[in-house]
C-alpha positions in Angstrom: 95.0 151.9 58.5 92.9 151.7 55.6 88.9 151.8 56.9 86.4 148.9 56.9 83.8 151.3 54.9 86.8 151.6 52.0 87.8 148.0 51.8 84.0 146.8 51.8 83.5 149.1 48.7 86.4 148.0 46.7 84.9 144.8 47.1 81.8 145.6 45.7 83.5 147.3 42.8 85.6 144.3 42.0 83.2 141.5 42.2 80.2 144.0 40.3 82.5 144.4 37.8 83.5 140.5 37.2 80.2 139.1 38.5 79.8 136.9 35.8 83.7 135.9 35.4 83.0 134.0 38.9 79.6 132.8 37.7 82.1 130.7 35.4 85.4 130.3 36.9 86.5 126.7 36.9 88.0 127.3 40.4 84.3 128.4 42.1 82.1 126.2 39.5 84.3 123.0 40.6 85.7 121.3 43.0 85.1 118.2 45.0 84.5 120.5 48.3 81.3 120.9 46.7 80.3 117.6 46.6 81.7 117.4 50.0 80.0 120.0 51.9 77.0 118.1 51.6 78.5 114.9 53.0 79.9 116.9 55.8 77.0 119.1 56.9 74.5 116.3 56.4 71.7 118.1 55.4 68.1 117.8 56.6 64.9 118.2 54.4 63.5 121.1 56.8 66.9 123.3 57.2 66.9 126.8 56.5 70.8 127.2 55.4 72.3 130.4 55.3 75.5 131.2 52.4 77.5 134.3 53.6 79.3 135.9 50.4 77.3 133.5 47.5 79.6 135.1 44.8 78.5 133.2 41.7 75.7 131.1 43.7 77.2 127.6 43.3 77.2 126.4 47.0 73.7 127.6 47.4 72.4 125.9 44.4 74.0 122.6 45.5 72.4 122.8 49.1 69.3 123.8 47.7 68.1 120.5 46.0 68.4 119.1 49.7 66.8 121.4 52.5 63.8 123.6 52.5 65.3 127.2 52.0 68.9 128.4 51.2 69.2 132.1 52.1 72.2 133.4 49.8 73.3 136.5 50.9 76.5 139.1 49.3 77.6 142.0 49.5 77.6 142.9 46.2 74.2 143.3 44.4 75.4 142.7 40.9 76.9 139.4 42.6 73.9 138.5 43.7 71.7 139.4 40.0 74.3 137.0 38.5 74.2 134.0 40.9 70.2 134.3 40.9 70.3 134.1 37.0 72.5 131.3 36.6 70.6 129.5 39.2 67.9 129.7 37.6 68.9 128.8 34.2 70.2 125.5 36.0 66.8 125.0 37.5 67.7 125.4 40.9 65.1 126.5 43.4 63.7 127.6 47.0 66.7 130.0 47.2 66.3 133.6 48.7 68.7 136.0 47.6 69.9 138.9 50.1 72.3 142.0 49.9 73.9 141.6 53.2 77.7 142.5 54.7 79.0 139.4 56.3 79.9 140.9 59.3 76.1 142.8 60.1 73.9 140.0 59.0 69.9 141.3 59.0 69.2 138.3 60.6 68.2 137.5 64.0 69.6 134.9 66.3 69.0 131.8 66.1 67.8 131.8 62.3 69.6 129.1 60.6 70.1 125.2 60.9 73.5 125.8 58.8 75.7 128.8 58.0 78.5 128.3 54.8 81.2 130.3 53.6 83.2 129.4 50.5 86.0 131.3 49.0 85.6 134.1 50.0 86.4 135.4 53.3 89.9 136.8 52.8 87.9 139.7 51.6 86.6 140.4 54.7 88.5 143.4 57.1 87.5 142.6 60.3 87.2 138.4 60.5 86.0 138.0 63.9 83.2 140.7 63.5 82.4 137.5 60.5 83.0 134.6 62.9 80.9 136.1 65.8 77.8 136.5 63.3 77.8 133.4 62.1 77.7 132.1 65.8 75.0 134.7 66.4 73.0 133.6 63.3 73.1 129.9 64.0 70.7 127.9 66.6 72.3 125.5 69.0 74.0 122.7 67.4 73.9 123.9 64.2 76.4 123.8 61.5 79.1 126.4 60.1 81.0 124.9 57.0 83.9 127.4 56.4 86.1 127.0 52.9 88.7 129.2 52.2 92.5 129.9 51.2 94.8 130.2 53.9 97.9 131.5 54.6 101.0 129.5 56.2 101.8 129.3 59.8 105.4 131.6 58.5 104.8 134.9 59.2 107.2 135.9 56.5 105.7 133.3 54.1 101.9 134.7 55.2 103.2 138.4 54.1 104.5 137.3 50.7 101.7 135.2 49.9 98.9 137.8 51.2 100.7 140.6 49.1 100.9 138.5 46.2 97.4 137.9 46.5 96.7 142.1 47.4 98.5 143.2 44.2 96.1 140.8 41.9 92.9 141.5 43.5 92.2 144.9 45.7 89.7 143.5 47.0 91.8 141.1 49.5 92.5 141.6 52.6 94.1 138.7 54.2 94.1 134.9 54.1 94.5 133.8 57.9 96.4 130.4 58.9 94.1 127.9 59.8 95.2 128.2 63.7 93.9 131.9 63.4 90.4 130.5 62.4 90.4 127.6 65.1 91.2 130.4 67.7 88.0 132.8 66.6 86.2 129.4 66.7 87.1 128.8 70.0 86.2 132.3 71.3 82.9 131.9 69.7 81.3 129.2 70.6 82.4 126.8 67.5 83.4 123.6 68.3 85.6 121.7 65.4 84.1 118.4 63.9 85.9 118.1 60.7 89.1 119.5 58.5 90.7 119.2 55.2 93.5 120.7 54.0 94.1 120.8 50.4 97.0 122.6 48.1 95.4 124.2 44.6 97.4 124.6 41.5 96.6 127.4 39.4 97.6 128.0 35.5 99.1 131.2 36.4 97.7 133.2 33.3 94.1 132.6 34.1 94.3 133.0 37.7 95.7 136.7 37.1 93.6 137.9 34.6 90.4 136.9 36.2 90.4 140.0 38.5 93.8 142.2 37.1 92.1 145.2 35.3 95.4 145.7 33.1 98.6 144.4 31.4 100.4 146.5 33.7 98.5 144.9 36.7 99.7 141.4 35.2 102.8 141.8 34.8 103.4 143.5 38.3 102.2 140.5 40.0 104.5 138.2 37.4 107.2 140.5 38.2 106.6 140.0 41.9 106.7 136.4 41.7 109.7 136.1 39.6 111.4 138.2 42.1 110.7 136.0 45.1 113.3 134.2 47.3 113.9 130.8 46.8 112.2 130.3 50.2 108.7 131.8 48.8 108.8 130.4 45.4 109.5 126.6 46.9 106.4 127.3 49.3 104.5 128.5 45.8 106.0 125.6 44.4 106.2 127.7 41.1 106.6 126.3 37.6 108.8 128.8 35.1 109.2 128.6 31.8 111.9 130.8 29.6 111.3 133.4 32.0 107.6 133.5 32.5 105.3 132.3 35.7 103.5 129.1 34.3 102.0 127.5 37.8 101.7 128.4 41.2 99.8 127.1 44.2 98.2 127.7 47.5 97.0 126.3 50.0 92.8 125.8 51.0 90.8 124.7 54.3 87.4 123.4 54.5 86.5 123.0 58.1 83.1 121.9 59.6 82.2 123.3 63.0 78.9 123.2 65.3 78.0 126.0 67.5 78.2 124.7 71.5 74.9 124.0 72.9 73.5 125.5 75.9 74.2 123.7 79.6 
């Protein structure tokens, strides 16, 4: 079994090295969840918001404009440098930026009005260690807004997809179904409000060479994908063209939770 220590540094390898490729990405710039988080978490001028795993800063500079603090915290530093720059070049303030592993926040209990998470916690090896300090972190009543992509109920269809996903990007771990996440939830003191599930498209070229690190690391995935069974390209719902992978898609959560108040 491959140890926490090892996956949390080839995720700081991968995202220092394309810092500013997810600075840009279309697929973490936009997106109508971002427009929707605020609608959903209903900020309030006085919050102090936590956002576990900032990557390129764009949740943190949207919430920023509409509470008193964001803290955005990743694990990465060069992740961080990036996001704070592009930040500020779009004018965005009263955001605190923090090196910090998502599942040993520096914080203490109690700290934040709202915790978010966007995108990015299939990269994280032990996802109840995360769920349990973002319960931690949060006061009573307070908000947890979790985006990410997840995996199919299938266990068969969850293994393709995750190893599909493991032979792009090192750096993932594992996308969990949605009933996964409602069960940590549940065990930690998150109570469900709101859910969306969405399916994504991708342009297969960009979405591979965003994080492959070689032509040979391209066409391995290609080649896994054109190899699928019928079964996992339908789920995919892949588009081929004279032999090449031209659009694939997967599936994404947003989910708004509120950590249980004291009796």
């Amino acid at each position: 079994m491959v140890k926490k220590e090892e996956v949390k540094k080839t995720v700081q390898e991968q995202f220092g090295r394309n810092a500013e490729r997810y600075v840009t990405s279309q697929t973490h710039a936009k997106g109508d969840d971002l427009e929707m988080l605020v609608d959903w978490l209903q900020p309030a001028d006085e919050w102090i918001v936590l956002d576990i795993a900032t990557g390129g800063g764009h949740v943190a500079r949207k919430l920023s404009a509409h509470v008193e603090l964001v803290v955005a915290s990743d694990l990465t530093r060069p992740m961080l440098e990036a996001a704070s720059r592009a930040n500020r070049e779009a004018k965005a303030e009263r955001i605190l930026y923090v090196q910090a592993d998502a599942e040993a926040l520096p914080f203490l209990d109690g700290s934040f009005d709202a915790v978010t998470c966007r995108i990015a916690a299939h990269h994280f090896p032990d996802p109840e260690a995360f769920i349990h300090e973002v319960s931690r972190v949060l006061r009573p009543g307070g908000r947890f807004l979790l985006i990410d992509n997840v995996a199919p109920d299938d266990a068969d269809l969850a293994e393709f997809m995750n190893r599909i996903e493991q032979l792009r990007d090192p750096s993932h771990v594992r996308c969990l179904s949605s009933g996964e996440w409602r069960s940590l939830f549940a065990k930690h003191g998150l109570i469900g409000k709101m859910q969306r599930h969405r399916i994504k498209k991708f342009d297969f070229p960009g979405w591979v060479k965003r994080t492959a690190e070689s032509q040979e690391q391209e066409e391995l995935v290609e080649n896994a994908l054109l190899a699928a069974t019928e079964k996992q390209k339908a789920y995919l719902e892949m588009n081929v063209e004279n032999g090449r992978v031209r659009t694939h898609q997967i599936e994404e959560w947003m989910v708004l939770a509120e950590k249980k108040r004291g009796d």
